[in-house]
C-alpha positions in Angstrom: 181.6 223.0 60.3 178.4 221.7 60.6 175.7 221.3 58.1 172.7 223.8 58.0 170.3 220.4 58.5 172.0 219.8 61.1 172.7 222.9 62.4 168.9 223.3 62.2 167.5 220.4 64.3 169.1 222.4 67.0 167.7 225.7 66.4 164.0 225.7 67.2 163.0 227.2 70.3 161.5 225.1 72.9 158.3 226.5 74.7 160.1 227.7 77.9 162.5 230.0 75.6 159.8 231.4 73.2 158.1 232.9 76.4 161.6 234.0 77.7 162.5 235.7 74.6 158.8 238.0 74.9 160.7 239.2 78.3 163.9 239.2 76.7 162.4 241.5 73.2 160.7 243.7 75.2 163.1 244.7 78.2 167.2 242.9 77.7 168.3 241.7 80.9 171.8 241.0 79.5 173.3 243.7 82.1 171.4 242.4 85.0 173.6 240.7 87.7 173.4 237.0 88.2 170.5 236.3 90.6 169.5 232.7 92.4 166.0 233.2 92.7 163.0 233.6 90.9 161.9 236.7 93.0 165.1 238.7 92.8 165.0 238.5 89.0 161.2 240.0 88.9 162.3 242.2 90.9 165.0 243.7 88.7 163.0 243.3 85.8 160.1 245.0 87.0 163.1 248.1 88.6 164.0 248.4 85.0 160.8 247.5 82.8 160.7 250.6 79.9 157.9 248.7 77.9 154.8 247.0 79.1 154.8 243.5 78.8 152.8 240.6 81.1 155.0 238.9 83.6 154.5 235.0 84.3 153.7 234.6 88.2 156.5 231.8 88.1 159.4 230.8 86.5 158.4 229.4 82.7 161.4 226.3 83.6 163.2 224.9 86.2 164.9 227.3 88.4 166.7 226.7 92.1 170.3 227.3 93.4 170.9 224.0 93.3 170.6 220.8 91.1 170.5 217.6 92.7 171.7 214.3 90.9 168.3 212.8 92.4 166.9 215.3 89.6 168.6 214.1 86.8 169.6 210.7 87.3 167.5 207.8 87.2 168.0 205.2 90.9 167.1 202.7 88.7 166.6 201.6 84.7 164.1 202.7 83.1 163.6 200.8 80.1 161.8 202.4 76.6 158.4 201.1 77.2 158.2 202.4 80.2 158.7 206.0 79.6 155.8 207.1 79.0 154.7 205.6 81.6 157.1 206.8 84.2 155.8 208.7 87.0 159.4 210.3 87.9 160.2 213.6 88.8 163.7 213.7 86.9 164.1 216.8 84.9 165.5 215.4 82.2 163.8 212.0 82.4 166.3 209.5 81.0 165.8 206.0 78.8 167.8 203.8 80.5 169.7 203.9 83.4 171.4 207.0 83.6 174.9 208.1 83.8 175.2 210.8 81.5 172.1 213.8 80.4 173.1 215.5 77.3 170.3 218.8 76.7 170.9 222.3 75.3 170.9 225.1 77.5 167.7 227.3 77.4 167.7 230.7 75.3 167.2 233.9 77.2 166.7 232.0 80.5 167.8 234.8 82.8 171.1 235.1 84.6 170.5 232.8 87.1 173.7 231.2 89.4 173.4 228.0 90.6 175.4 225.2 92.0 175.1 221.4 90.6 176.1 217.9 93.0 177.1 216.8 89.2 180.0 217.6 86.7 178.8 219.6 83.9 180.8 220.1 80.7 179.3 222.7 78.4 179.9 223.1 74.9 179.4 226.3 72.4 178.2 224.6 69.2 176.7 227.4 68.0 177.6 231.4 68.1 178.5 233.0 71.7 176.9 233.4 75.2 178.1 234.6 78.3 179.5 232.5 81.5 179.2 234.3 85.0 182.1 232.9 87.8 183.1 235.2 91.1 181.6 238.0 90.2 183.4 238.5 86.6 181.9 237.4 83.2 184.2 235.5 79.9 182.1 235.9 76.6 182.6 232.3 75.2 182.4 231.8 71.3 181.8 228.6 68.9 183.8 226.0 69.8 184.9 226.7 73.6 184.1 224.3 76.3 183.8 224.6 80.2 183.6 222.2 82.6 181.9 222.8 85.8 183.1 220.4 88.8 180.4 220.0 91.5 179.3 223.1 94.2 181.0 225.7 91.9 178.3 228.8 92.2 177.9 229.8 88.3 175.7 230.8 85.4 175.2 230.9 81.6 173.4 233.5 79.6 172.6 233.4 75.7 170.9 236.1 74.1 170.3 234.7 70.6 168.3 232.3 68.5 171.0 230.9 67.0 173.1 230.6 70.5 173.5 226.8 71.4 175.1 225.6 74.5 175.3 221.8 74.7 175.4 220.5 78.1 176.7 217.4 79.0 176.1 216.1 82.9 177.3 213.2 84.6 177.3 211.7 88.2 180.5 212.2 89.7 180.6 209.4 91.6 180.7 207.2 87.9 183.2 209.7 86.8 186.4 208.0 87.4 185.0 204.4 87.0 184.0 204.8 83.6 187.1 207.2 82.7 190.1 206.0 84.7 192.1 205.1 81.7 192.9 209.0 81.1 193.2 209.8 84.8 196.8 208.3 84.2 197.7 210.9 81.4 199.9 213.5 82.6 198.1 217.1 81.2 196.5 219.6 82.7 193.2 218.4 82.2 193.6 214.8 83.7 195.1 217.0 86.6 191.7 219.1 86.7 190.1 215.8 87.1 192.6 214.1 89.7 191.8 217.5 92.2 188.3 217.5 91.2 187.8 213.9 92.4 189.8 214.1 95.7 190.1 217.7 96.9 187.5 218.7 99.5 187.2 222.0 98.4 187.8 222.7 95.2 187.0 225.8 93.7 188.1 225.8 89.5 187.2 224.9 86.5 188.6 224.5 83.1 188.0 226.7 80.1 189.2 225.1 77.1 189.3 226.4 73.0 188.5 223.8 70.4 188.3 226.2 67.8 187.5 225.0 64.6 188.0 221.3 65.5 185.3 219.6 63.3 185.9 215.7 65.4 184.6 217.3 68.4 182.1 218.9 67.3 180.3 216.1 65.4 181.4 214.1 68.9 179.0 216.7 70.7 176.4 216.1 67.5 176.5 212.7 68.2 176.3 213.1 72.0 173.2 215.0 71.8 172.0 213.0 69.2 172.2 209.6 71.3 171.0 210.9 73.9 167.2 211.3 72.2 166.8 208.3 71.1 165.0 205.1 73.2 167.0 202.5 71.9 168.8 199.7 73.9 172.5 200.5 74.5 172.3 204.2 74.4 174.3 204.6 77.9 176.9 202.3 76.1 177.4 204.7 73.2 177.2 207.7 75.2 179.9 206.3 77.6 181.9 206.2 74.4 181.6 209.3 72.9 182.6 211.3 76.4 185.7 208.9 76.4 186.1 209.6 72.8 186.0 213.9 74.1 188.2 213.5 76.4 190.6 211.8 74.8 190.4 214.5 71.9 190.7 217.0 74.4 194.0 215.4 75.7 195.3 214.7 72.2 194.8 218.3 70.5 193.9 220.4 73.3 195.3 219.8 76.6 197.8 223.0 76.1 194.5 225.2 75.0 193.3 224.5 78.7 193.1 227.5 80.9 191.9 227.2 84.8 189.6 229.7 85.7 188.7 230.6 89.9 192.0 229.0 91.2 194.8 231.1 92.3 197.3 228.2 93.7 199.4 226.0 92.0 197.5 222.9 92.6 200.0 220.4 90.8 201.6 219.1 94.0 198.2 217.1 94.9 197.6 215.7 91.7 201.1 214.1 91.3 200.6 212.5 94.7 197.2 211.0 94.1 198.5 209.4 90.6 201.4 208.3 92.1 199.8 206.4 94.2 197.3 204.7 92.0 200.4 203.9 90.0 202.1 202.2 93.1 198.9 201.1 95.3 200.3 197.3 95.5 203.4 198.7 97.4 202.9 201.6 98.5 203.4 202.7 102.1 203.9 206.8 103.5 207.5 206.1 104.2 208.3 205.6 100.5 205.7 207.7 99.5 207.3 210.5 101.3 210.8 209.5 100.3 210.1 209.6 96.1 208.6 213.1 97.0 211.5 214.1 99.2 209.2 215.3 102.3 209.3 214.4 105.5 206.3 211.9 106.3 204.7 214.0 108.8 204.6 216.9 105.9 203.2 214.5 103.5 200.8 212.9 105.9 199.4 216.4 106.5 199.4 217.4 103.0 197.0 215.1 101.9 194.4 215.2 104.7 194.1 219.0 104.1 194.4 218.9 100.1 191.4 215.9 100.5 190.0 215.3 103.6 191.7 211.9 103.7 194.5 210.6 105.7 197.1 208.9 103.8 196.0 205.2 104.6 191.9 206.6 103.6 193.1 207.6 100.1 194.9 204.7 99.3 192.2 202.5 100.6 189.4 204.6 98.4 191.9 204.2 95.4 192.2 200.2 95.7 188.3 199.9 96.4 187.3 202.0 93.3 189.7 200.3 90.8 188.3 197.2 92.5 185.2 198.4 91.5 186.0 199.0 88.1 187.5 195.6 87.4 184.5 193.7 89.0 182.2 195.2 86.4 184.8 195.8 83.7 186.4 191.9 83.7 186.0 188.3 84.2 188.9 188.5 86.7 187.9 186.5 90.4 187.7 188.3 92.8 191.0 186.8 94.4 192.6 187.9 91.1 191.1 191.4 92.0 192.4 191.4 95.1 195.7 190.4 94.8 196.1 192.8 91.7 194.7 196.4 93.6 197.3 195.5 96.7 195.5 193.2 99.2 197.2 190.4 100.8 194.0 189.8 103.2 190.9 188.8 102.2 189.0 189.5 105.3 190.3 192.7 105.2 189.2 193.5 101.6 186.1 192.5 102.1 184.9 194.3 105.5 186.2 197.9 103.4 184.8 196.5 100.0 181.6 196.3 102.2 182.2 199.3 104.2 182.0 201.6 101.1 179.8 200.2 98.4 177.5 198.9 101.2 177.4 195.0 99.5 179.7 192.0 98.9 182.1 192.5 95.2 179.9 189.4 94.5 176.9 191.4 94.5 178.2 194.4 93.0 179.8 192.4 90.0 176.0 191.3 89.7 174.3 194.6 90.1 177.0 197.2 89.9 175.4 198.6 86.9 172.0 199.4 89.0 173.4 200.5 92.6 
């Protein structure tokens, strides 16, 4: 459990949620039905206002249906001196270059749905609140976690002062770059995060009860902690401690994991994709379909309707990104790089290397960090 000085760097209200709280005292909106809009809220609060109170012309933070990672993430670094300084338009303007924006929800912000370009994990550190999703509502208490995979319509509402809701966004394009080692594991949330990454549309999310487990919780602390300060190496440490969550998650929790949204079993589609990161060197559809025991026309089909790729797409996206990852990650060559993700021709390597990051793995090795 946290300690009440801790605890209490958490709790005072920011200026957004004092004014949302006067609506909130005066006329509770908690039974209202999630809106995306500014307008439709006023409207439903005005339908039902019982007591008097003056009603801001606009909303008091930032509200849309949609969140863009252009909003959150910074294009390029932004180093401490400079933030004050900084004439960006991020929400959440970062200190470095950004890959992960740790804030707390806002208090009484109304219900409003929305739909992020980002992955959002979303911890209760504090007390309960409510989570909307296809028209039903879960009350969440201390200690559970959602996370939110991009263009999943959804919203949170907390109705207390001592409510906190830790969010936690990345891009998802660094997501499996900077966590492939646990896209290996075998569990139902590396499998969340296989179909998350490659299915076109995907349409659940995870639910997941930490209760009472004190390492994650001072994991979050020190998430949100980190993420305030202006000190060179931040995005290092922050990288760490959502590698060190995830691999708690897997240890203690991956059988606490519920899916919420999906009706399928959506298994099928996650063994295929690992199995083929496993085998990339030497893997063809012929042997592919054989270890699954489907015909290759079945299996061919499969996967372009499960991801939008064909079967020689995915495994070409899967050798480029671990590619990637070694390029920034080692001091491997880049004919060692080659030869170990499956590639027997250079030429060839290069003109796809090219063809998706848009530069030469020379250049990314030497500005991978910034592109």
């Amino acid at each position: 459990m946290m300690d009440s000085s801790s605890l209490n760097s958490f709790m005072k209200l920011e200026t957004a949620e004092v004014g949302y709280k006067k609506l909130y005292e005066a006329n509770p909106y908690d039974h209202f039905k999630p809106v995306s809009s500014w307008q439709e809220f006023a409207d439903q609060y005005k339908a039902n206002m019982k007591n008097p109170v003056q009603f801001p012309d606009k909303p008091l933070s930032d509200i849309r249906p949609r969140f863009f990672e252009s909003q959150f993430f910074s294009q390029q670094v932004i180093h401490p001196e400079q933030v004050n300084h900084s004439k960006s338009n991020l929400i959440y303007p970062p200190h470095l270059n950004s890959e992960i924006v740790v804030f707390k929800h806002l208090r009484y912000l109304p219900i409003m749905e929305h739909t992020l370009e980002f992955v959002k994990i979303s911890y209760v550190l504090n007390g309960h609140c409510k989570f909307f999703l296809n028209g039903k509502n879960y009350d969440l208490t201390q200690g559970d976690m959602i996370i939110v995979p991009p263009n999943l319509k959804q919203a949170f509402f907390s109705n207390a002062d001592e409510d906190i809701v830790v969010n936690i966004i990345m891009r998802r394009s660094s997501f499996e770059d900077a966590f492939a080692p646990l896209l290996m594991e075998q569990n139902d949330i590396s499998n969340f995060f296989l179909r998350m990454l490659y299915r076109r549309q995907f349409s659940q999310l995870v639910l997941i009860h930490c209760d009472n487990d004190q390492e994650i919780e001072h994991i979050i602390f020190g998430l949100y902690n980190e993420s305030q300060t202006t000190m060179h190496g931040s995005q290092i440490i922050l990288n760490s401690y959502v590698l060190l969550l995830f691999g708690q998650l897997i240890r203690n929790h991956a059988k606490d994991a519920k899916m919420l949204e999906g009706s399928i079993d959506e298994k099928p589609v996650s063994n295929i994709i690992q199995y083929i990161r496993v085998n990339r060197k030497d893997i063809n559809l012929e042997s592919l379909a054989q270890h699954f025991n489907l015909s290759e026309g079945y299996i061919s089909r499969f996967i372009k309707r499960e991801t939008g790729f064909s079967f020689s797409q995915l495994l070409r996206d899967i050798k480029m990104r671990e590619a990637a990852k070694l390029l920034i990650s080692t001091n491997m060559s880049i004919e060692e790089i080659i030869d170990k993700v499956g590639y027997t021709d250079m030429s060839h390597f290069y003109k796809n290397f090219k063809k998706i990051f848009g530069v030469t793995p020379a250049d990314y090795r030497q500005n991978g960090s910034d592109l």
